[in-house]
GUDRENZA-397859 format. One record per atom (N, C-alpha, C): z, y, x; residue number from 1; residue in one letter; atom name. Coordinates in nm, 3 decimals, padded with zeros to 5 digits, always signed. Layout:
<nodes>
+---------+---------+---------+-----+----+----+
!       z !       y !       x !   i ! aa ! at !
+---------+---------+---------+-----+----+----+
!       Z !       Y !       X ! NUM !  a ! CA !
...
+---------+---------+---------+-----+----+----+
</nodes>
This chain:
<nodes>
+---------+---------+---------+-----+----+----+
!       z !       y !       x !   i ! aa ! at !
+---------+---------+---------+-----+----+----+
! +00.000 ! -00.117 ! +00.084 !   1 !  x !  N !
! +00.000 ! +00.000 ! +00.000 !   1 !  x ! CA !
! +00.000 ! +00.124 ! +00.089 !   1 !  x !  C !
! -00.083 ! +00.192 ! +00.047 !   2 !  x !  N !
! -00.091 ! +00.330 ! +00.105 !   2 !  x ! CA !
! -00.074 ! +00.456 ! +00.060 !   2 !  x !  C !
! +00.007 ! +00.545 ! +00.132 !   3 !  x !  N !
! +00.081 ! +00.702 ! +00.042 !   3 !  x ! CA !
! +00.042 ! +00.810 ! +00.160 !   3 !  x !  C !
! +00.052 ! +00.894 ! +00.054 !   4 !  x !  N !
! +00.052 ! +01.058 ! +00.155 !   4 !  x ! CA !
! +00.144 ! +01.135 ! +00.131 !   4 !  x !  C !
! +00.173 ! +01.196 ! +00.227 !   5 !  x !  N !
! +00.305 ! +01.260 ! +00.252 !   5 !  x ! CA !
! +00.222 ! +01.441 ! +00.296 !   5 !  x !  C !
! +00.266 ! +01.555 ! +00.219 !   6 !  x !  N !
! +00.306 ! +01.571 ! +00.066 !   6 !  x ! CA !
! +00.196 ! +01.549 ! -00.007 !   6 !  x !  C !
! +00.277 ! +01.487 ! -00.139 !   7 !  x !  N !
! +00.182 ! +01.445 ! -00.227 !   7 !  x ! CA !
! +00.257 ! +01.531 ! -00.339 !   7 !  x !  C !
! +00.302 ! +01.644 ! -00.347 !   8 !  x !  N !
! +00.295 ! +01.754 ! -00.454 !   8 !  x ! CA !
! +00.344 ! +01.888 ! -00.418 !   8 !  x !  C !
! +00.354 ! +02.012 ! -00.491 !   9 !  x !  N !
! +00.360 ! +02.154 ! -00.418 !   9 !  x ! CA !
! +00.268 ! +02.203 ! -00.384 !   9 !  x !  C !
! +00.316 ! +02.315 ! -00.351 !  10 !  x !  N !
! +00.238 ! +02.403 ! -00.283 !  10 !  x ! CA !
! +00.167 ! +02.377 ! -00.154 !  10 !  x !  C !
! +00.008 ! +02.384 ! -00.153 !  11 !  x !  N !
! -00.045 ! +02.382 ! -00.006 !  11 !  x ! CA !
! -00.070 ! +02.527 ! +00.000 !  11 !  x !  C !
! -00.086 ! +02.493 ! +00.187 !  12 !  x !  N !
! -00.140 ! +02.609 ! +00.181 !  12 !  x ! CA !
! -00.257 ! +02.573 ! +00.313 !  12 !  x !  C !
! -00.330 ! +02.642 ! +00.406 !  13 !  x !  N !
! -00.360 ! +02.577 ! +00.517 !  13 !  x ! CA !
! -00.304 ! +02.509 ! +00.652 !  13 !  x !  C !
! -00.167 ! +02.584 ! +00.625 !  14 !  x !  N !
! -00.102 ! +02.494 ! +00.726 !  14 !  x ! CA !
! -00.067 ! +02.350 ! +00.693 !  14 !  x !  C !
! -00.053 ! +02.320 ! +00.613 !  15 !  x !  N !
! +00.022 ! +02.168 ! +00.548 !  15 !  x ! CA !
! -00.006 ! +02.069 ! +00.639 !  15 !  x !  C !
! +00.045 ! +01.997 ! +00.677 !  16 !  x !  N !
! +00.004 ! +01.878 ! +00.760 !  16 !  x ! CA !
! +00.005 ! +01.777 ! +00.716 !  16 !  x !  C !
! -00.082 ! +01.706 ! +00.645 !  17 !  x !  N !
! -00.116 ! +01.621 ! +00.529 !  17 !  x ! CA !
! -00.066 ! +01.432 ! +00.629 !  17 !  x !  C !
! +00.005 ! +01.362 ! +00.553 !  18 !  x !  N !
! +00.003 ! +01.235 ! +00.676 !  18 !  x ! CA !
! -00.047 ! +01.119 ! +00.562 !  18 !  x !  C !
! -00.038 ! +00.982 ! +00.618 !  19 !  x !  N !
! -00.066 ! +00.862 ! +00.544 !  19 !  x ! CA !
! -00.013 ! +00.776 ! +00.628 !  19 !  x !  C !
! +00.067 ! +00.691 ! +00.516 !  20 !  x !  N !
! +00.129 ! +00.595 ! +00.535 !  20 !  x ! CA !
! +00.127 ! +00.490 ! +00.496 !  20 !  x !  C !
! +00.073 ! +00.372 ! +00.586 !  21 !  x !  N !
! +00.035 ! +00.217 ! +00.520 !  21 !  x ! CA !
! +00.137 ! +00.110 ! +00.550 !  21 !  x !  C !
! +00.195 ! +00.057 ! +00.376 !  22 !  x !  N !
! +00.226 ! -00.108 ! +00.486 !  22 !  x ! CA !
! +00.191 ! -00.247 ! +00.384 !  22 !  x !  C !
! +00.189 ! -00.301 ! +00.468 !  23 !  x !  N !
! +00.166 ! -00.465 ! +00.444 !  23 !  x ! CA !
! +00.291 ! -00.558 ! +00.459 !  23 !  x !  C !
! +00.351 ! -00.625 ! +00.344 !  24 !  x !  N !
! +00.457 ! -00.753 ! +00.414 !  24 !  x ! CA !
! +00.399 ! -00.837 ! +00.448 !  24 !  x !  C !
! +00.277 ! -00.883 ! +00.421 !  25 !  x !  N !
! +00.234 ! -01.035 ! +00.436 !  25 !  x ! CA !
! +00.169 ! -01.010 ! +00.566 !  25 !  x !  C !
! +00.083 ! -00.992 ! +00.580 !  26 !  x !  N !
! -00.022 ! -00.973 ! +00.708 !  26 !  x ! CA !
! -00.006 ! -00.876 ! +00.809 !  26 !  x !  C !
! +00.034 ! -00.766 ! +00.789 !  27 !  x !  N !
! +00.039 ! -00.611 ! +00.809 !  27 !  x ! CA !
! -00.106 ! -00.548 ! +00.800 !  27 !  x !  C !
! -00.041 ! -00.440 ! +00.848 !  28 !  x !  N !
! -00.198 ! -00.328 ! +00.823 !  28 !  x ! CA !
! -00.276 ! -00.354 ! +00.992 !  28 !  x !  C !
! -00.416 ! -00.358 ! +00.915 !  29 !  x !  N !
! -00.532 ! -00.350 ! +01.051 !  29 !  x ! CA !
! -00.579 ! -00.206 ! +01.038 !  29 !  x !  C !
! -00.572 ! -00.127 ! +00.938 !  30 !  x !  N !
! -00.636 ! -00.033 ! +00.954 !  30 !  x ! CA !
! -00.624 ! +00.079 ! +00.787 !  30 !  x !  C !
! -00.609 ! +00.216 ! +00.846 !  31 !  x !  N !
! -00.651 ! +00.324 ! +00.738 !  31 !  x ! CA !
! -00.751 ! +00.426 ! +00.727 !  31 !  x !  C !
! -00.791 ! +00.442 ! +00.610 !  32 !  x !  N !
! -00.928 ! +00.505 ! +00.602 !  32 !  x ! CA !
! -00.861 ! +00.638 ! +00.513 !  32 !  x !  C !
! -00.968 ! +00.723 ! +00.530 !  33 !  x !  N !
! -00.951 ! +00.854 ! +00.449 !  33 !  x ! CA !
! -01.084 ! +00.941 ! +00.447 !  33 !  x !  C !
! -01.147 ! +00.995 ! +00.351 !  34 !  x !  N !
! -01.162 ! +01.099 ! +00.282 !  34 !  x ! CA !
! -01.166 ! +01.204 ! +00.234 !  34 !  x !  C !
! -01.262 ! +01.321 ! +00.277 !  35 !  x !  N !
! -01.231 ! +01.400 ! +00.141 !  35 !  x ! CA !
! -01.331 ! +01.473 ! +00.075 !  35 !  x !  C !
! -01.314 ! +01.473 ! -00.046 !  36 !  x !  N !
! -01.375 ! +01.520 ! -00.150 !  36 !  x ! CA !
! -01.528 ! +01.423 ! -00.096 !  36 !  x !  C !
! -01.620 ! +01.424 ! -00.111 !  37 !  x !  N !
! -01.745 ! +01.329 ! -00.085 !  37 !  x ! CA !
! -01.789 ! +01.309 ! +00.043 !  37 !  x !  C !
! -01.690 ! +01.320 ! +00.135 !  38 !  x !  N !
! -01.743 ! +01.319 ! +00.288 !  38 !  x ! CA !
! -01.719 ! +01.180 ! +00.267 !  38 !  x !  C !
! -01.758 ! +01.127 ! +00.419 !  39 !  x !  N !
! -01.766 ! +01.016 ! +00.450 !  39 !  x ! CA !
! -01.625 ! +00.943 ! +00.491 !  39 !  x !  C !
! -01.599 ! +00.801 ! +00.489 !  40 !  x !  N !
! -01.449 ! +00.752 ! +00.515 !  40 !  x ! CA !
! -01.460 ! +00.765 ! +00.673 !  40 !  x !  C !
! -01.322 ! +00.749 ! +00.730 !  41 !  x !  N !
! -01.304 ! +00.784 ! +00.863 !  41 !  x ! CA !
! -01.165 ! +00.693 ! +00.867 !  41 !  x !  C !
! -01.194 ! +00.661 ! +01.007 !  42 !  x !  N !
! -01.062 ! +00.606 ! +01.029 !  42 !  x ! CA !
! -00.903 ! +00.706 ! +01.050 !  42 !  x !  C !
! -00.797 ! +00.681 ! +00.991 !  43 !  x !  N !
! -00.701 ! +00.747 ! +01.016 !  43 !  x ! CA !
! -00.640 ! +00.747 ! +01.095 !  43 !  x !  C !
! -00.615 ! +00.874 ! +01.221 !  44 !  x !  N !
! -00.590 ! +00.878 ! +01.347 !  44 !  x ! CA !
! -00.430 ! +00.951 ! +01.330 !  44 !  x !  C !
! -00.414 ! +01.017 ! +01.249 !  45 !  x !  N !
! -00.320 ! +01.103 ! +01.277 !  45 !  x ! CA !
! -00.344 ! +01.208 ! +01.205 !  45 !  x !  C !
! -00.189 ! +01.308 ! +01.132 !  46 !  x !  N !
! -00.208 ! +01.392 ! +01.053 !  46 !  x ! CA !
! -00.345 ! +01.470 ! +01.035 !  46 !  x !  C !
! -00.332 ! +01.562 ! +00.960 !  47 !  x !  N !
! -00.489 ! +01.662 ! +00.911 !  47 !  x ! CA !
! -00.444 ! +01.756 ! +00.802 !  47 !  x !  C !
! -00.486 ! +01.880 ! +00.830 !  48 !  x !  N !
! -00.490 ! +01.988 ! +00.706 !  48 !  x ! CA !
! -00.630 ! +01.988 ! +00.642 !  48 !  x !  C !
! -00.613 ! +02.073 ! +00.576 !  49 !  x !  N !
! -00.726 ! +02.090 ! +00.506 !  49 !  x ! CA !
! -00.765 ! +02.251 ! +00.468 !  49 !  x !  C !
! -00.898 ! +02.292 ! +00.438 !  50 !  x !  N !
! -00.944 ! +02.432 ! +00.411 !  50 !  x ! CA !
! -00.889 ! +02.475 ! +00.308 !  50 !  x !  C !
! -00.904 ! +02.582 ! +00.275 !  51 !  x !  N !
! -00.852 ! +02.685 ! +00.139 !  51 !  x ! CA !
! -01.004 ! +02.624 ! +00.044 !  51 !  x !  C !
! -00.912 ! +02.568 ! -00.073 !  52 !  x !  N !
! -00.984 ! +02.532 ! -00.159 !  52 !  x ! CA !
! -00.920 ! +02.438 ! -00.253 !  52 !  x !  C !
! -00.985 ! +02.383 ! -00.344 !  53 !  x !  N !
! -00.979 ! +02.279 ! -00.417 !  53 !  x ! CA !
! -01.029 ! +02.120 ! -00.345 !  53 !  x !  C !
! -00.948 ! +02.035 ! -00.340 !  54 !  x !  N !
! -01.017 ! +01.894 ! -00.268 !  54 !  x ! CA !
! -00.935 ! +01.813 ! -00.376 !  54 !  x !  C !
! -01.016 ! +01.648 ! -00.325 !  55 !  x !  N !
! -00.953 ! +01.547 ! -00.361 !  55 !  x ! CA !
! -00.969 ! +01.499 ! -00.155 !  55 !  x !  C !
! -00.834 ! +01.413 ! -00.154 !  56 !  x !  N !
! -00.851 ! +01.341 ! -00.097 !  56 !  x ! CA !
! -00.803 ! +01.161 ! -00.119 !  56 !  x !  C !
! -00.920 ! +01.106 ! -00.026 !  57 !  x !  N !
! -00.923 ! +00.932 ! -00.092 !  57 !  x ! CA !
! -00.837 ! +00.885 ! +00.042 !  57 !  x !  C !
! -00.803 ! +00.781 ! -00.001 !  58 !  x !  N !
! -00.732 ! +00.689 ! +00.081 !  58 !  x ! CA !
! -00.677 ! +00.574 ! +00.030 !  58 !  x !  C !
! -00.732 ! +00.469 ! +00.200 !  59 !  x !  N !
! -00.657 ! +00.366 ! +00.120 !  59 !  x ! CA !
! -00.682 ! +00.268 ! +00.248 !  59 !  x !  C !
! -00.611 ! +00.115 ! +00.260 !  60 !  x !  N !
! -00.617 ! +00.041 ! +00.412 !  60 !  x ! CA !
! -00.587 ! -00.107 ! +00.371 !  60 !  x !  C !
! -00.661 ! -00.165 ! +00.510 !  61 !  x !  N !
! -00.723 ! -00.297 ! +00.493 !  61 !  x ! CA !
! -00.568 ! -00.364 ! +00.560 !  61 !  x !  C !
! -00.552 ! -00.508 ! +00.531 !  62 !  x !  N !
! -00.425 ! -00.554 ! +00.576 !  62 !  x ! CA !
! -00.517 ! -00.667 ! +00.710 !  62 !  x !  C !
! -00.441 ! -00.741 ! +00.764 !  63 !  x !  N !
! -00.491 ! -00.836 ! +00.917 !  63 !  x ! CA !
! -00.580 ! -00.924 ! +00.844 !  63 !  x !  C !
! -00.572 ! -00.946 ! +00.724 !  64 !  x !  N !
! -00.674 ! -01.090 ! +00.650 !  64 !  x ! CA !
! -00.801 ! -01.012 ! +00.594 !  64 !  x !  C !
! -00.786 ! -00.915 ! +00.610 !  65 !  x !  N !
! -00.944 ! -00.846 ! +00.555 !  65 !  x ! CA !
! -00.967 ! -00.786 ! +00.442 !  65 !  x !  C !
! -00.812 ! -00.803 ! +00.400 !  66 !  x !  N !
! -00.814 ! -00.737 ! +00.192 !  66 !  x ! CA !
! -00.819 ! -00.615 ! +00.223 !  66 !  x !  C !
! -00.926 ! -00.525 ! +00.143 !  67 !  x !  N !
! -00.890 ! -00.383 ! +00.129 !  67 !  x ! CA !
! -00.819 ! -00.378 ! +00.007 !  67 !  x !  C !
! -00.745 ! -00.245 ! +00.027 !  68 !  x !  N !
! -00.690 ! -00.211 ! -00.094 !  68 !  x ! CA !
! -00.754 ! -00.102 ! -00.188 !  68 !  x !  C !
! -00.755 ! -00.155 ! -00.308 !  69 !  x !  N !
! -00.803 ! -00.026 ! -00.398 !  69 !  x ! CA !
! -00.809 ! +00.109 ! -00.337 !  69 !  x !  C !
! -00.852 ! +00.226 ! -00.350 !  70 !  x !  N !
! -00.879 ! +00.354 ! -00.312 !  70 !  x ! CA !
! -00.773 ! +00.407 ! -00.381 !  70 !  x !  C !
! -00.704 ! +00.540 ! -00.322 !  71 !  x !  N !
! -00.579 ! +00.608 ! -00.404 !  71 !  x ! CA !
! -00.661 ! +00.755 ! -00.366 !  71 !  x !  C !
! -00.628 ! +00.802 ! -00.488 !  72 !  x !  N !
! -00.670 ! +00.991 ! -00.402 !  72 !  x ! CA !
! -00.592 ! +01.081 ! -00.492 !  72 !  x !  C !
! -00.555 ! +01.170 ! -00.435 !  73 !  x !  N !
! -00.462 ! +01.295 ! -00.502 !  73 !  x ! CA !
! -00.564 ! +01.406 ! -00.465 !  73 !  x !  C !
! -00.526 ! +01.513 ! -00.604 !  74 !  x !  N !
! -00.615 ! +01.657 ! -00.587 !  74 !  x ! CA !
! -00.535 ! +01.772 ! -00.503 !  74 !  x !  C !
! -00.580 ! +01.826 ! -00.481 !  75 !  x !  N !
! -00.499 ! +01.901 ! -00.360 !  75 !  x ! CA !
! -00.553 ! +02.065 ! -00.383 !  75 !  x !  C !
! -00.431 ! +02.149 ! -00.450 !  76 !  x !  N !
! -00.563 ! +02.309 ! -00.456 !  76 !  x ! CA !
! -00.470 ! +02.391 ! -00.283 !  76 !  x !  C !
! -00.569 ! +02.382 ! -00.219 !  77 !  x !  N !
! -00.515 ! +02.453 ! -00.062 !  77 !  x ! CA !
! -00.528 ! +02.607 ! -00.086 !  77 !  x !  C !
! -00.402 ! +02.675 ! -00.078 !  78 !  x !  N !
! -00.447 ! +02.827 ! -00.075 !  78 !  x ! CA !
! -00.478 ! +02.915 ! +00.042 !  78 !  x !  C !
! -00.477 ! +02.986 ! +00.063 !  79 !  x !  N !
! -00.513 ! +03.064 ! +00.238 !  79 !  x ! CA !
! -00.375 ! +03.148 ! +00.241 !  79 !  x !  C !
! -00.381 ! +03.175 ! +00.351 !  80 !  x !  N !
! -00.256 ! +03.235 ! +00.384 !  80 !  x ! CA !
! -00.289 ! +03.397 ! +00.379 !  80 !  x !  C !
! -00.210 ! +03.529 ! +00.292 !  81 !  x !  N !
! -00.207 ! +03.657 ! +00.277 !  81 !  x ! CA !
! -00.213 ! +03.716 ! +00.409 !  81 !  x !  C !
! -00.336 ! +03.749 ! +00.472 !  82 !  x !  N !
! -00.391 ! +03.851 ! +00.570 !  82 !  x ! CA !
! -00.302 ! +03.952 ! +00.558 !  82 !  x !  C !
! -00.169 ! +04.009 ! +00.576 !  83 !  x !  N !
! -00.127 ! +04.137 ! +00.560 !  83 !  x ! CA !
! -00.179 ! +04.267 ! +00.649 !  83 !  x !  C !
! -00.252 ! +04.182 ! +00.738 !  84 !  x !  N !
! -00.279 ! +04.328 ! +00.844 !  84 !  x ! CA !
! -00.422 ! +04.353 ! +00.785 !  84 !  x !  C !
! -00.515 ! +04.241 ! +00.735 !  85 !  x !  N !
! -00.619 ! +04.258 ! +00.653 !  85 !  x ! CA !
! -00.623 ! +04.367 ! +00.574 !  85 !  x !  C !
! -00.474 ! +04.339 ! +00.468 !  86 !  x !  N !
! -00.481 ! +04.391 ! +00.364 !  86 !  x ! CA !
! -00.435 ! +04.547 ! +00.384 !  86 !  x !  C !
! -00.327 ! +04.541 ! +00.461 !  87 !  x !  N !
! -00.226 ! +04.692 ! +00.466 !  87 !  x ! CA !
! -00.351 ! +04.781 ! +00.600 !  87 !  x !  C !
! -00.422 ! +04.722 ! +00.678 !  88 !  x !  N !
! -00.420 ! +04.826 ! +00.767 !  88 !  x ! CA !
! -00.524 ! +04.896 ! +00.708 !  88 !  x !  C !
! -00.661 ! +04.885 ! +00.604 !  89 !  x !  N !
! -00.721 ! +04.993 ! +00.553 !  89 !  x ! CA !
! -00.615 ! +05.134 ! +00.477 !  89 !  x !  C !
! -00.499 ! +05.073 ! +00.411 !  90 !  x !  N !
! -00.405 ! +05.151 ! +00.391 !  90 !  x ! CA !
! -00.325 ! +05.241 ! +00.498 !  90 !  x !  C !
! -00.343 ! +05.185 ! +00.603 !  91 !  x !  N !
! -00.279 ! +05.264 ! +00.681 !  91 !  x ! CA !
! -00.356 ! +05.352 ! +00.740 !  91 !  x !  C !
! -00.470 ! +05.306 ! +00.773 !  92 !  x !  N !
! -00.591 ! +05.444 ! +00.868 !  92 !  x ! CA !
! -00.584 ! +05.531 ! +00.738 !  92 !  x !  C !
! -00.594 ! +05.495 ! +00.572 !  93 !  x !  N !
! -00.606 ! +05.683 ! +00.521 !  93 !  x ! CA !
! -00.464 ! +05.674 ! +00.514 !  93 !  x !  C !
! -00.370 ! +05.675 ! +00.549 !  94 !  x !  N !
! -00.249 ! +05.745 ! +00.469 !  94 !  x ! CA !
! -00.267 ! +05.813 ! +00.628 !  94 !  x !  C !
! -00.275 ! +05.771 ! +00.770 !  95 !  x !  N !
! -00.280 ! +05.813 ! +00.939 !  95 !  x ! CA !
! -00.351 ! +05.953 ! +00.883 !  95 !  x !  C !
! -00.495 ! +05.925 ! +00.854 !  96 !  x !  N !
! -00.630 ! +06.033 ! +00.863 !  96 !  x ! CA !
! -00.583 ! +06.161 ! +00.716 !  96 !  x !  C !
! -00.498 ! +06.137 ! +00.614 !  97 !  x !  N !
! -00.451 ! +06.209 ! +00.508 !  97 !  x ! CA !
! -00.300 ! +06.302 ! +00.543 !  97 !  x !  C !
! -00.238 ! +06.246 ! +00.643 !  98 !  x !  N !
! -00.121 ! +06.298 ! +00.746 !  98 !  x ! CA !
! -00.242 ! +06.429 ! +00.850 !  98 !  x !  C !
! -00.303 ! +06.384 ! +00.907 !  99 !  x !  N !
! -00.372 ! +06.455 ! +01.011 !  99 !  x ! CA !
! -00.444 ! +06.544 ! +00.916 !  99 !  x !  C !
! -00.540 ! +06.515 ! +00.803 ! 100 !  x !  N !
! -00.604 ! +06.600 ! +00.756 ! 100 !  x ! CA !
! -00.494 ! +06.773 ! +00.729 ! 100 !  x !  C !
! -00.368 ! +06.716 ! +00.628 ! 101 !  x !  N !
! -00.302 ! +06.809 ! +00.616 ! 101 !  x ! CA !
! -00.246 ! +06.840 ! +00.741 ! 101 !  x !  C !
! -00.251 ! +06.830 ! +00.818 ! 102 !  x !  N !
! -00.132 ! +06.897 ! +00.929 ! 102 !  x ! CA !
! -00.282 ! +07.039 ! +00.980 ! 102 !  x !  C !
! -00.397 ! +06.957 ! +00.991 ! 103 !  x !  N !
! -00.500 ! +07.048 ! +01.039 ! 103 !  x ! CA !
! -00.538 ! +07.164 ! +00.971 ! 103 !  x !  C !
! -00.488 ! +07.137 ! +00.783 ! 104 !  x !  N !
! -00.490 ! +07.199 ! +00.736 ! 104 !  x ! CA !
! -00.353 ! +07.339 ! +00.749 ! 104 !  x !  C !
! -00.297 ! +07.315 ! +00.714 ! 105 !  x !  N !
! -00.129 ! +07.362 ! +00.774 ! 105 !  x ! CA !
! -00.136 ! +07.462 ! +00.859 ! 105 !  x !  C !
! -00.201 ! +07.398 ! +00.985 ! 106 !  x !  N !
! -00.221 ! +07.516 ! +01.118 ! 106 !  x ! CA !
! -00.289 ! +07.596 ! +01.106 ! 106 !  x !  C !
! -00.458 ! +07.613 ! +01.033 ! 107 !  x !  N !
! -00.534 ! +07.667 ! +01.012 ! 107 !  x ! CA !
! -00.446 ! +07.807 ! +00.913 ! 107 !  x !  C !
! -00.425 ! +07.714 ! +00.828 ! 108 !  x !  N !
! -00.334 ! +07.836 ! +00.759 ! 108 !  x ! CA !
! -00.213 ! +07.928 ! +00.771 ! 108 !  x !  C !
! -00.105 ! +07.881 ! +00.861 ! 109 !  x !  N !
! -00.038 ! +07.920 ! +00.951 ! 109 !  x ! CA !
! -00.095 ! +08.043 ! +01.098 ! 109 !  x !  C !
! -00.226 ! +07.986 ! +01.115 ! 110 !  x !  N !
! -00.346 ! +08.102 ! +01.203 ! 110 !  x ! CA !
! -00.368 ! +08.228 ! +01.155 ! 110 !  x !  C !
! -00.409 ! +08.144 ! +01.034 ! 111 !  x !  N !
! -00.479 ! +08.285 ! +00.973 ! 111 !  x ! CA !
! -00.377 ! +08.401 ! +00.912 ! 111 !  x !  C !
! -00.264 ! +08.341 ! +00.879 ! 112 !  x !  N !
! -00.127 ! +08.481 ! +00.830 ! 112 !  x ! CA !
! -00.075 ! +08.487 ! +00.906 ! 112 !  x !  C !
! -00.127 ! +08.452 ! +01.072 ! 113 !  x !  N !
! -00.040 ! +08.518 ! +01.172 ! 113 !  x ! CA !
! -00.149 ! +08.611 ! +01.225 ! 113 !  x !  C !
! -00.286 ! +08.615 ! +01.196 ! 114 !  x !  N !
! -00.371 ! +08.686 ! +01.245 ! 114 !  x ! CA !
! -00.372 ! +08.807 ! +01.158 ! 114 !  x !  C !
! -00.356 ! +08.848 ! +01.073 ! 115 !  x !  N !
! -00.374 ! +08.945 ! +00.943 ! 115 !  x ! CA !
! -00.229 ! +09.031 ! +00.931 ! 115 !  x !  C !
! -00.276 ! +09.165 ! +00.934 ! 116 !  x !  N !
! -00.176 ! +09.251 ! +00.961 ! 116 !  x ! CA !
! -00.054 ! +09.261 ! +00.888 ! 116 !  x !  C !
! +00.057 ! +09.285 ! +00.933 ! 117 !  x !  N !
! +00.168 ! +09.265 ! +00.819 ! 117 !  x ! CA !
! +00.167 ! +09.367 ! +00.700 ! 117 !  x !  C !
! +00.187 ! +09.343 ! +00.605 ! 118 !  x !  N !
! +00.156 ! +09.378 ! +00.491 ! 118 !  x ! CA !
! +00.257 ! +09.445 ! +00.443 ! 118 !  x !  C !
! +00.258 ! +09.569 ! +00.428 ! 119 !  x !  N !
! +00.403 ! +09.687 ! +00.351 ! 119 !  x ! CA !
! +00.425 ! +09.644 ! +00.220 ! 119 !  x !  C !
! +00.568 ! +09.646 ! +00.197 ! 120 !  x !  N !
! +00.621 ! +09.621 ! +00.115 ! 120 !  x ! CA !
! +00.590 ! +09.767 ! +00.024 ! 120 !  x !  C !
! +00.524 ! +09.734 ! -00.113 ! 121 !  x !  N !
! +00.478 ! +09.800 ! -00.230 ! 121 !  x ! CA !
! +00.605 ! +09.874 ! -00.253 ! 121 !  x !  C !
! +00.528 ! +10.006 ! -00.291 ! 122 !  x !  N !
! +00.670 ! +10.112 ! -00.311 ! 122 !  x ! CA !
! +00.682 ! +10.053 ! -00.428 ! 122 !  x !  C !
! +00.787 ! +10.113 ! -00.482 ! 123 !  x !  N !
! +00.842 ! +10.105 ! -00.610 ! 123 !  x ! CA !
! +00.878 ! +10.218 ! -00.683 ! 123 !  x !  C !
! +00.849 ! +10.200 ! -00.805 ! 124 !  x !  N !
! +00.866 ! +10.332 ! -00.933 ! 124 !  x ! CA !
! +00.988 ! +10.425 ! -00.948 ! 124 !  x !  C !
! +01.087 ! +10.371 ! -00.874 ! 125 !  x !  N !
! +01.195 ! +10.468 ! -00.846 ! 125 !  x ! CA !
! +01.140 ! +10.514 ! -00.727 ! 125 !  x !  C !
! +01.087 ! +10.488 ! -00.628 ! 126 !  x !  N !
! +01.144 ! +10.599 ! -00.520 ! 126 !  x ! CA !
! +01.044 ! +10.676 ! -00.512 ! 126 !  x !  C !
! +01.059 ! +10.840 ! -00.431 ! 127 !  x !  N !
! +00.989 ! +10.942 ! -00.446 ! 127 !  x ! CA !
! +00.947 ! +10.944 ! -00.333 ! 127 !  x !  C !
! +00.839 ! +11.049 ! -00.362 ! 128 !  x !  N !
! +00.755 ! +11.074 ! -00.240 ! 128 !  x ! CA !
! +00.770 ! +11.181 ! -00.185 ! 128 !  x !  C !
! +00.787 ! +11.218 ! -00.039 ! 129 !  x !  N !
! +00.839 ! +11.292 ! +00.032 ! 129 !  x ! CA !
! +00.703 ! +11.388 ! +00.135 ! 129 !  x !  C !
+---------+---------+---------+-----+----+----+
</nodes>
């Protein structure tokens, strides 16, 4: 009989998918695996799998030559959240929207230091001399 280890939860691409065969009578000569319509392969040792939807098949022959029925579980693999993908277009405009205003700021800060100071408007009480 043959199992995979995990066989429920969450994937994601890291998962390290295993298989495990045994036989009381004869033992195991060998395990095969699968996936989704590829071709069988002998089983060497763990394996992940891509971001996607799969089935994978499996299943192993004992020392007298019996194969065993095929077993396969569906597997939905997700990808792992790019955060620097995602956040760093966010970060060059919030960088370039910081700089825009600061350039703005100075410009304007220039120009009312360039322009003569401006008298304070008489007022309706006081007289003229």
């Amino acid at each position: 009989m043959t199992s995979i280890s995990p066989d429920q939860g969450e994937f994601d691409i890291d998962t390290r998918f295993t298989l495990t065969a045994t036989d009381a009578g004869s033992g195991v000569n060998m395990t095969e695996c699968k996936v989704d319509s590829g071709q069988w392969m002998n089983y060497t040792g763990e394996f992940s799998l891509p971001e996607g939807a799969h089935t994978v098949y499996f299943r192993s022959r004992d020392n007298l030559g019996n194969l065993e029925p095929e077993n396969s579980i569906e597997v939905q693999v997700k990808g792992k959240l790019n955060v620097v993908g995602v956040l760093l277009p966010s970060i060059i405009i919030a960088i370039l929207l910081v700089l825009i205003a600061a350039i703005l700021l100075k410009r304007r800060r220039k120009s009312e230091a360039d322009e003569p100071p401006k008298q304070p408007p008489e007022t309706a009480g006081e007289l003229k001399r």
